[in-house]
MDAnalysis code that builds the backbone (N, CA, C; Angstrom):
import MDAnalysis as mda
import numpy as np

u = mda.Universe.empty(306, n_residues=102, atom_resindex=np.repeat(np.arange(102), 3), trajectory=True)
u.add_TopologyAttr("name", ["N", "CA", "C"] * 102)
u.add_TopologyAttr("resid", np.arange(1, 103))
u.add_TopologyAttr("resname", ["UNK", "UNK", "UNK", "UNK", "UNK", "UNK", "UNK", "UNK", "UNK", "UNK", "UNK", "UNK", "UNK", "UNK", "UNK", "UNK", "UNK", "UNK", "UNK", "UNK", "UNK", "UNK", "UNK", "UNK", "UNK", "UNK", "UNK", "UNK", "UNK", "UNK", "UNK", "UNK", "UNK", "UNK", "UNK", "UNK", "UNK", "UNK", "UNK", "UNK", "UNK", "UNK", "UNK", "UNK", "UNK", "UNK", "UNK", "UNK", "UNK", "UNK", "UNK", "UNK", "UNK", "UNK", "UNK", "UNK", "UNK", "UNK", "UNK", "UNK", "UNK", "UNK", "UNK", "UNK", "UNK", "UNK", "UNK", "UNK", "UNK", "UNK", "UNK", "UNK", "UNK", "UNK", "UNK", "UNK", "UNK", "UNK", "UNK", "UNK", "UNK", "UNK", "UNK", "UNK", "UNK", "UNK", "UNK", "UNK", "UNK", "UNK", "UNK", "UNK", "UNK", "UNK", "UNK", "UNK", "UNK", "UNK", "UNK", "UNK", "UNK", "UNK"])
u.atoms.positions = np.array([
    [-47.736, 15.069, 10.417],
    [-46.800, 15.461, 9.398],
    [-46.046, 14.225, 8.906],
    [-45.785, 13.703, 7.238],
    [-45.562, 12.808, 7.117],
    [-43.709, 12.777, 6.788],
    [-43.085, 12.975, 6.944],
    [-41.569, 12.496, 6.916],
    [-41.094, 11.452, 6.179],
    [-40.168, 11.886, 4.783],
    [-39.427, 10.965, 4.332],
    [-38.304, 10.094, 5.265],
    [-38.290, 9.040, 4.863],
    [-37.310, 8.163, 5.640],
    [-35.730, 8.459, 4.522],
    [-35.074, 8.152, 4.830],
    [-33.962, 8.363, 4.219],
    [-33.814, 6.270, 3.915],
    [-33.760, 5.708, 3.283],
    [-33.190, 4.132, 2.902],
    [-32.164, 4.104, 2.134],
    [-31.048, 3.601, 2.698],
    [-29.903, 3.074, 2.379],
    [-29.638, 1.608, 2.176],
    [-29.586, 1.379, 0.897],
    [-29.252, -0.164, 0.513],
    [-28.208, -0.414, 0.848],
    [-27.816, -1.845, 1.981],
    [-26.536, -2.033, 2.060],
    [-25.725, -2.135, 1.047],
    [-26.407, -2.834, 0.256],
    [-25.058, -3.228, -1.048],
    [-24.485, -2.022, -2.075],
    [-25.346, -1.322, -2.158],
    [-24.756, 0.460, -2.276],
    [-23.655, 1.162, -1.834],
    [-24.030, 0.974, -0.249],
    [-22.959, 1.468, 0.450],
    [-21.701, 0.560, 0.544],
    [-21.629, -0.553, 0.327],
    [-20.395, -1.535, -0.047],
    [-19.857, -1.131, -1.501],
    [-20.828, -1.520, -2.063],
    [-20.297, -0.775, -3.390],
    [-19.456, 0.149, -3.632],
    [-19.797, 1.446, -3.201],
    [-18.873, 2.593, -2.774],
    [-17.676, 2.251, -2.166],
    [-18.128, 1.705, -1.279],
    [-16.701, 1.528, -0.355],
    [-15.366, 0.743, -0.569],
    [-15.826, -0.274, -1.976],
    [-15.318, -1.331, -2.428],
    [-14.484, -0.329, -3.468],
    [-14.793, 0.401, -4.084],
    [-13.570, 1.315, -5.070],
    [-12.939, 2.456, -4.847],
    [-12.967, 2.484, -3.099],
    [-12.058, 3.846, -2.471],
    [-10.455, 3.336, -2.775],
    [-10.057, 4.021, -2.936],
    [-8.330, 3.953, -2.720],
    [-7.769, 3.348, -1.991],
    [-6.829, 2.317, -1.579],
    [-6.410, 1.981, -0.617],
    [-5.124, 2.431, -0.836],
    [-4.009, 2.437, 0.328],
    [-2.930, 2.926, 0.436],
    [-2.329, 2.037, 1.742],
    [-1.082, 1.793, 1.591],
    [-0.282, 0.827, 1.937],
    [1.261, 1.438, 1.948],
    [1.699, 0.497, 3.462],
    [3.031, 0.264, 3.567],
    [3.417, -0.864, 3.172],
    [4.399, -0.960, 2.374],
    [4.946, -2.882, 2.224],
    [6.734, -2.498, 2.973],
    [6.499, -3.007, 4.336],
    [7.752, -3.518, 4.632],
    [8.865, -4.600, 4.031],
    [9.735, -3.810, 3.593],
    [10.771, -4.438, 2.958],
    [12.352, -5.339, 3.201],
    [12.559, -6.275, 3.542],
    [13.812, -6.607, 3.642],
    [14.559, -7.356, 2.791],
    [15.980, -6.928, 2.507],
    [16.674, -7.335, 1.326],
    [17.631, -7.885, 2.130],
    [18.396, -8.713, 1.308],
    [19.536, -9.625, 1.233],
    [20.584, -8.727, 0.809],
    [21.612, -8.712, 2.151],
    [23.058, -8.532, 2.250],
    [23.818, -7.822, 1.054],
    [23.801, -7.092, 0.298],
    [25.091, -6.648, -0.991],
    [23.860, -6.753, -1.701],
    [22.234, -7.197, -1.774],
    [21.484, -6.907, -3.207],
    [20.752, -5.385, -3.186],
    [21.499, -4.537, -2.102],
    [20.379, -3.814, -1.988],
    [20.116, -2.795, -3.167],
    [21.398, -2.053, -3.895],
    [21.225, -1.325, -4.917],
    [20.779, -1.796, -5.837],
    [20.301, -3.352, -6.410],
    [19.655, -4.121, -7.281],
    [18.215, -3.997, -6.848],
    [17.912, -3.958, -5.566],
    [16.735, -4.568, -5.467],
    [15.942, -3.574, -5.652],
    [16.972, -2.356, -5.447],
    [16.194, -0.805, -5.150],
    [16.108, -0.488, -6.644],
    [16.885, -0.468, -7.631],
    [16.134, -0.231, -8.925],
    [15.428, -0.770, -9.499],
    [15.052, -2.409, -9.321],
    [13.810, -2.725, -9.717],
    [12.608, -2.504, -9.007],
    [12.537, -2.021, -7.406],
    [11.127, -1.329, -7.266],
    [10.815, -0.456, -7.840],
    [11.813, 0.189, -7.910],
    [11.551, 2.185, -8.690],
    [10.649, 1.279, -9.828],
    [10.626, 0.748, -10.690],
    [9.730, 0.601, -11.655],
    [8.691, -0.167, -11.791],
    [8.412, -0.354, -10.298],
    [6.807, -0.904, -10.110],
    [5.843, 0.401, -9.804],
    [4.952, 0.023, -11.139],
    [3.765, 0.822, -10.633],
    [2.622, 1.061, -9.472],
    [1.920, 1.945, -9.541],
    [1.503, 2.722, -8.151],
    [2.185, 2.669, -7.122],
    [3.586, 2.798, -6.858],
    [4.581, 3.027, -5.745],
    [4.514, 4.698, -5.813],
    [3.732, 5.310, -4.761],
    [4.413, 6.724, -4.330],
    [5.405, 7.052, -3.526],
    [6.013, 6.217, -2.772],
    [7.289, 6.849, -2.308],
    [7.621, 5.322, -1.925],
    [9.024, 5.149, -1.812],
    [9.916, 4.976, -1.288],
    [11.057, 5.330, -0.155],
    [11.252, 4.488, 1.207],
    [12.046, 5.442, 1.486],
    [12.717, 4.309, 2.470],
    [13.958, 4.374, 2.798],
    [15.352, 3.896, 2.942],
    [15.118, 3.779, 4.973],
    [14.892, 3.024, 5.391],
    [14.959, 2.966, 6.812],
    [15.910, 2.192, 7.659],
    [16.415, 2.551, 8.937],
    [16.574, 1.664, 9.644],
    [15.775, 0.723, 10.867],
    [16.256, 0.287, 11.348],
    [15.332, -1.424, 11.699],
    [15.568, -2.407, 11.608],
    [13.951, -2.748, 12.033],
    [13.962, -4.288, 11.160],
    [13.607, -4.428, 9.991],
    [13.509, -3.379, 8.823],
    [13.258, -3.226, 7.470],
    [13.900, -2.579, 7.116],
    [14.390, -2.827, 5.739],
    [15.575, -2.030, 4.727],
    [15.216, -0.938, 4.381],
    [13.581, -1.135, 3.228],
    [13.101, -0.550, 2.811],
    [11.488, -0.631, 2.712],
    [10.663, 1.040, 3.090],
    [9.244, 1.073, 3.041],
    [8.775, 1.345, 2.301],
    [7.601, 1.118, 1.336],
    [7.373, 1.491, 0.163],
    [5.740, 1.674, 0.321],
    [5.428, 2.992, -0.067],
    [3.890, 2.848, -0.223],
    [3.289, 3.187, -1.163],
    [2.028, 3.015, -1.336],
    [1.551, 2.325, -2.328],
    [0.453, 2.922, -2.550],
    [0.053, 3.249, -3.647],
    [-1.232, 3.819, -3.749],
    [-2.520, 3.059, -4.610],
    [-3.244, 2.410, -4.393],
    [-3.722, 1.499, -5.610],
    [-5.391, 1.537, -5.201],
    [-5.920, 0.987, -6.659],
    [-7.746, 0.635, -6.440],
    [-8.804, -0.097, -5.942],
    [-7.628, -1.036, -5.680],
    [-8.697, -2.278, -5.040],
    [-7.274, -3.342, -4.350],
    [-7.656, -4.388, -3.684],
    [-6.505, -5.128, -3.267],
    [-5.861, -6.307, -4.049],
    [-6.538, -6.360, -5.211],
    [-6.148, -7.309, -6.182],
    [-4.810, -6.510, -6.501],
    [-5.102, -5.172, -6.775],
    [-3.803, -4.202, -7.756],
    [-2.860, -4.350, -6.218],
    [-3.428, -4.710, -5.058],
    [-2.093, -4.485, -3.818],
    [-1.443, -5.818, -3.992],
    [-2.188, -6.986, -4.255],
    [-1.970, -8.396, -4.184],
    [-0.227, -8.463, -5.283],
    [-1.252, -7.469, -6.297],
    [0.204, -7.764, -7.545],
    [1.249, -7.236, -7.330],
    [1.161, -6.085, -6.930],
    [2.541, -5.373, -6.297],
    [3.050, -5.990, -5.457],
    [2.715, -6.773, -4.375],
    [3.300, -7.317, -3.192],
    [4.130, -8.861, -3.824],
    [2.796, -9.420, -4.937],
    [3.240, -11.008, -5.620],
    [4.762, -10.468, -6.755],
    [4.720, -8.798, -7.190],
    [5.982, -8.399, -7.694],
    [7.334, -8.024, -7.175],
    [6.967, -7.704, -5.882],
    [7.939, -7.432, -4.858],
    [8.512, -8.599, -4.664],
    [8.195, -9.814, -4.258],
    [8.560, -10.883, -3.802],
    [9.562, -11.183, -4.916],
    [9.141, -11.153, -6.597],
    [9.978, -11.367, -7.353],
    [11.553, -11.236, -7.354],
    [11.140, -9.557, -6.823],
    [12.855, -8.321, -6.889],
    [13.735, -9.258, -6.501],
    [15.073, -9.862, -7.265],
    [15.731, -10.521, -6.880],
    [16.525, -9.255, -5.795],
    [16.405, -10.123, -4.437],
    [17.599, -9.588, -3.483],
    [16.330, -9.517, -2.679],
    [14.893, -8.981, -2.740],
    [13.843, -8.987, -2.052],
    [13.701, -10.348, -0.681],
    [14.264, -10.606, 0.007],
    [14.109, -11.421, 1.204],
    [12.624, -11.780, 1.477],
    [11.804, -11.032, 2.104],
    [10.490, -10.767, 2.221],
    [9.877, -9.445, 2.609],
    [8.079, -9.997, 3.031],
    [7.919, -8.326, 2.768],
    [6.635, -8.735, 4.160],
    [5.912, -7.133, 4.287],
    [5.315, -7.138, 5.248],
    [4.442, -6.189, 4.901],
    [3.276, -6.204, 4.772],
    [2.094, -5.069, 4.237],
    [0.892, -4.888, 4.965],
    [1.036, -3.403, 5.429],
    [0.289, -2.713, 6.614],
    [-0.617, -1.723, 5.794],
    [-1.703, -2.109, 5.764],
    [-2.804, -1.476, 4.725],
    [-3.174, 0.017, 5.422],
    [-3.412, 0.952, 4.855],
    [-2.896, 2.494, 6.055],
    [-4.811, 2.703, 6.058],
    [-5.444, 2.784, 7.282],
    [-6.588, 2.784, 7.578],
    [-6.806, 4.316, 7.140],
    [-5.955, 5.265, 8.246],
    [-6.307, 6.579, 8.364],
    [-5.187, 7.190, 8.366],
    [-4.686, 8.697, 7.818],
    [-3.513, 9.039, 8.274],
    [-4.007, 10.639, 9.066],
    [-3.002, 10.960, 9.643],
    [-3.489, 11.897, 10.692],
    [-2.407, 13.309, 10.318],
    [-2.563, 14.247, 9.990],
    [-1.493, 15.389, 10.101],
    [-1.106, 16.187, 11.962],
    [-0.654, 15.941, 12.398],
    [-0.309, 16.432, 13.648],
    [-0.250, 17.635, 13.568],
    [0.977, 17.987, 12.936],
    [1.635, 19.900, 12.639],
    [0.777, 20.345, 11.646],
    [0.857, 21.566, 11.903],
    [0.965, 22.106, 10.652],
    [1.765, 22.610, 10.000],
    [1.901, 23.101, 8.728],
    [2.994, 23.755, 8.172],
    [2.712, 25.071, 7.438],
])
């Protein structure tokens, strides 16, 4: 009995894999009294889905939803801009997991 093989071109499967979504934390720390400055100029960087206000060793976490890592590169090379922006720290999110349910 003769059986198709199934062949998968590597560069196919890179291909694909090369325009999944990536999604990101950018750890945030601001400078002393800039923080209500620094926080309205993220609000208007694009592909930011949330924002959110922590304590720590970071001010603020911001993640990110984008197409490739060039579009993460720019957000992160725009962040740096935010005057009051100190520096930053970006944890690319592999997998996320739901524990509960709701």
């Amino acid at each position: 009995m003769l059986r198709n093989k199934l062949q998968i071109n590597p560069t196919e499967i890179y291909l694909k894999k090369q325009y999944e979504p990536i999604q990101a934390y950018i750890m945030t720390n601001v400078y002393p009294g800039m923080y209500t400055k620094a926080l309205d100029e993220i609000k208007k960087i694009n592909h930011i889905e949330k924002i959110s206000i922590v304590t720590g060793n970071y001010d603020i976490v911001v993640k990110v939803n984008v197409k490739n890592l060039e579009q993460l590169h720019k957000i992160t090379s725009r962040l740096h801009k935010v005057i009051g922006v100190e520096k930053t720290n970006t944890q690319i999110i592999e997998k996320e997991c739901q524990l509960f349910s709701q």
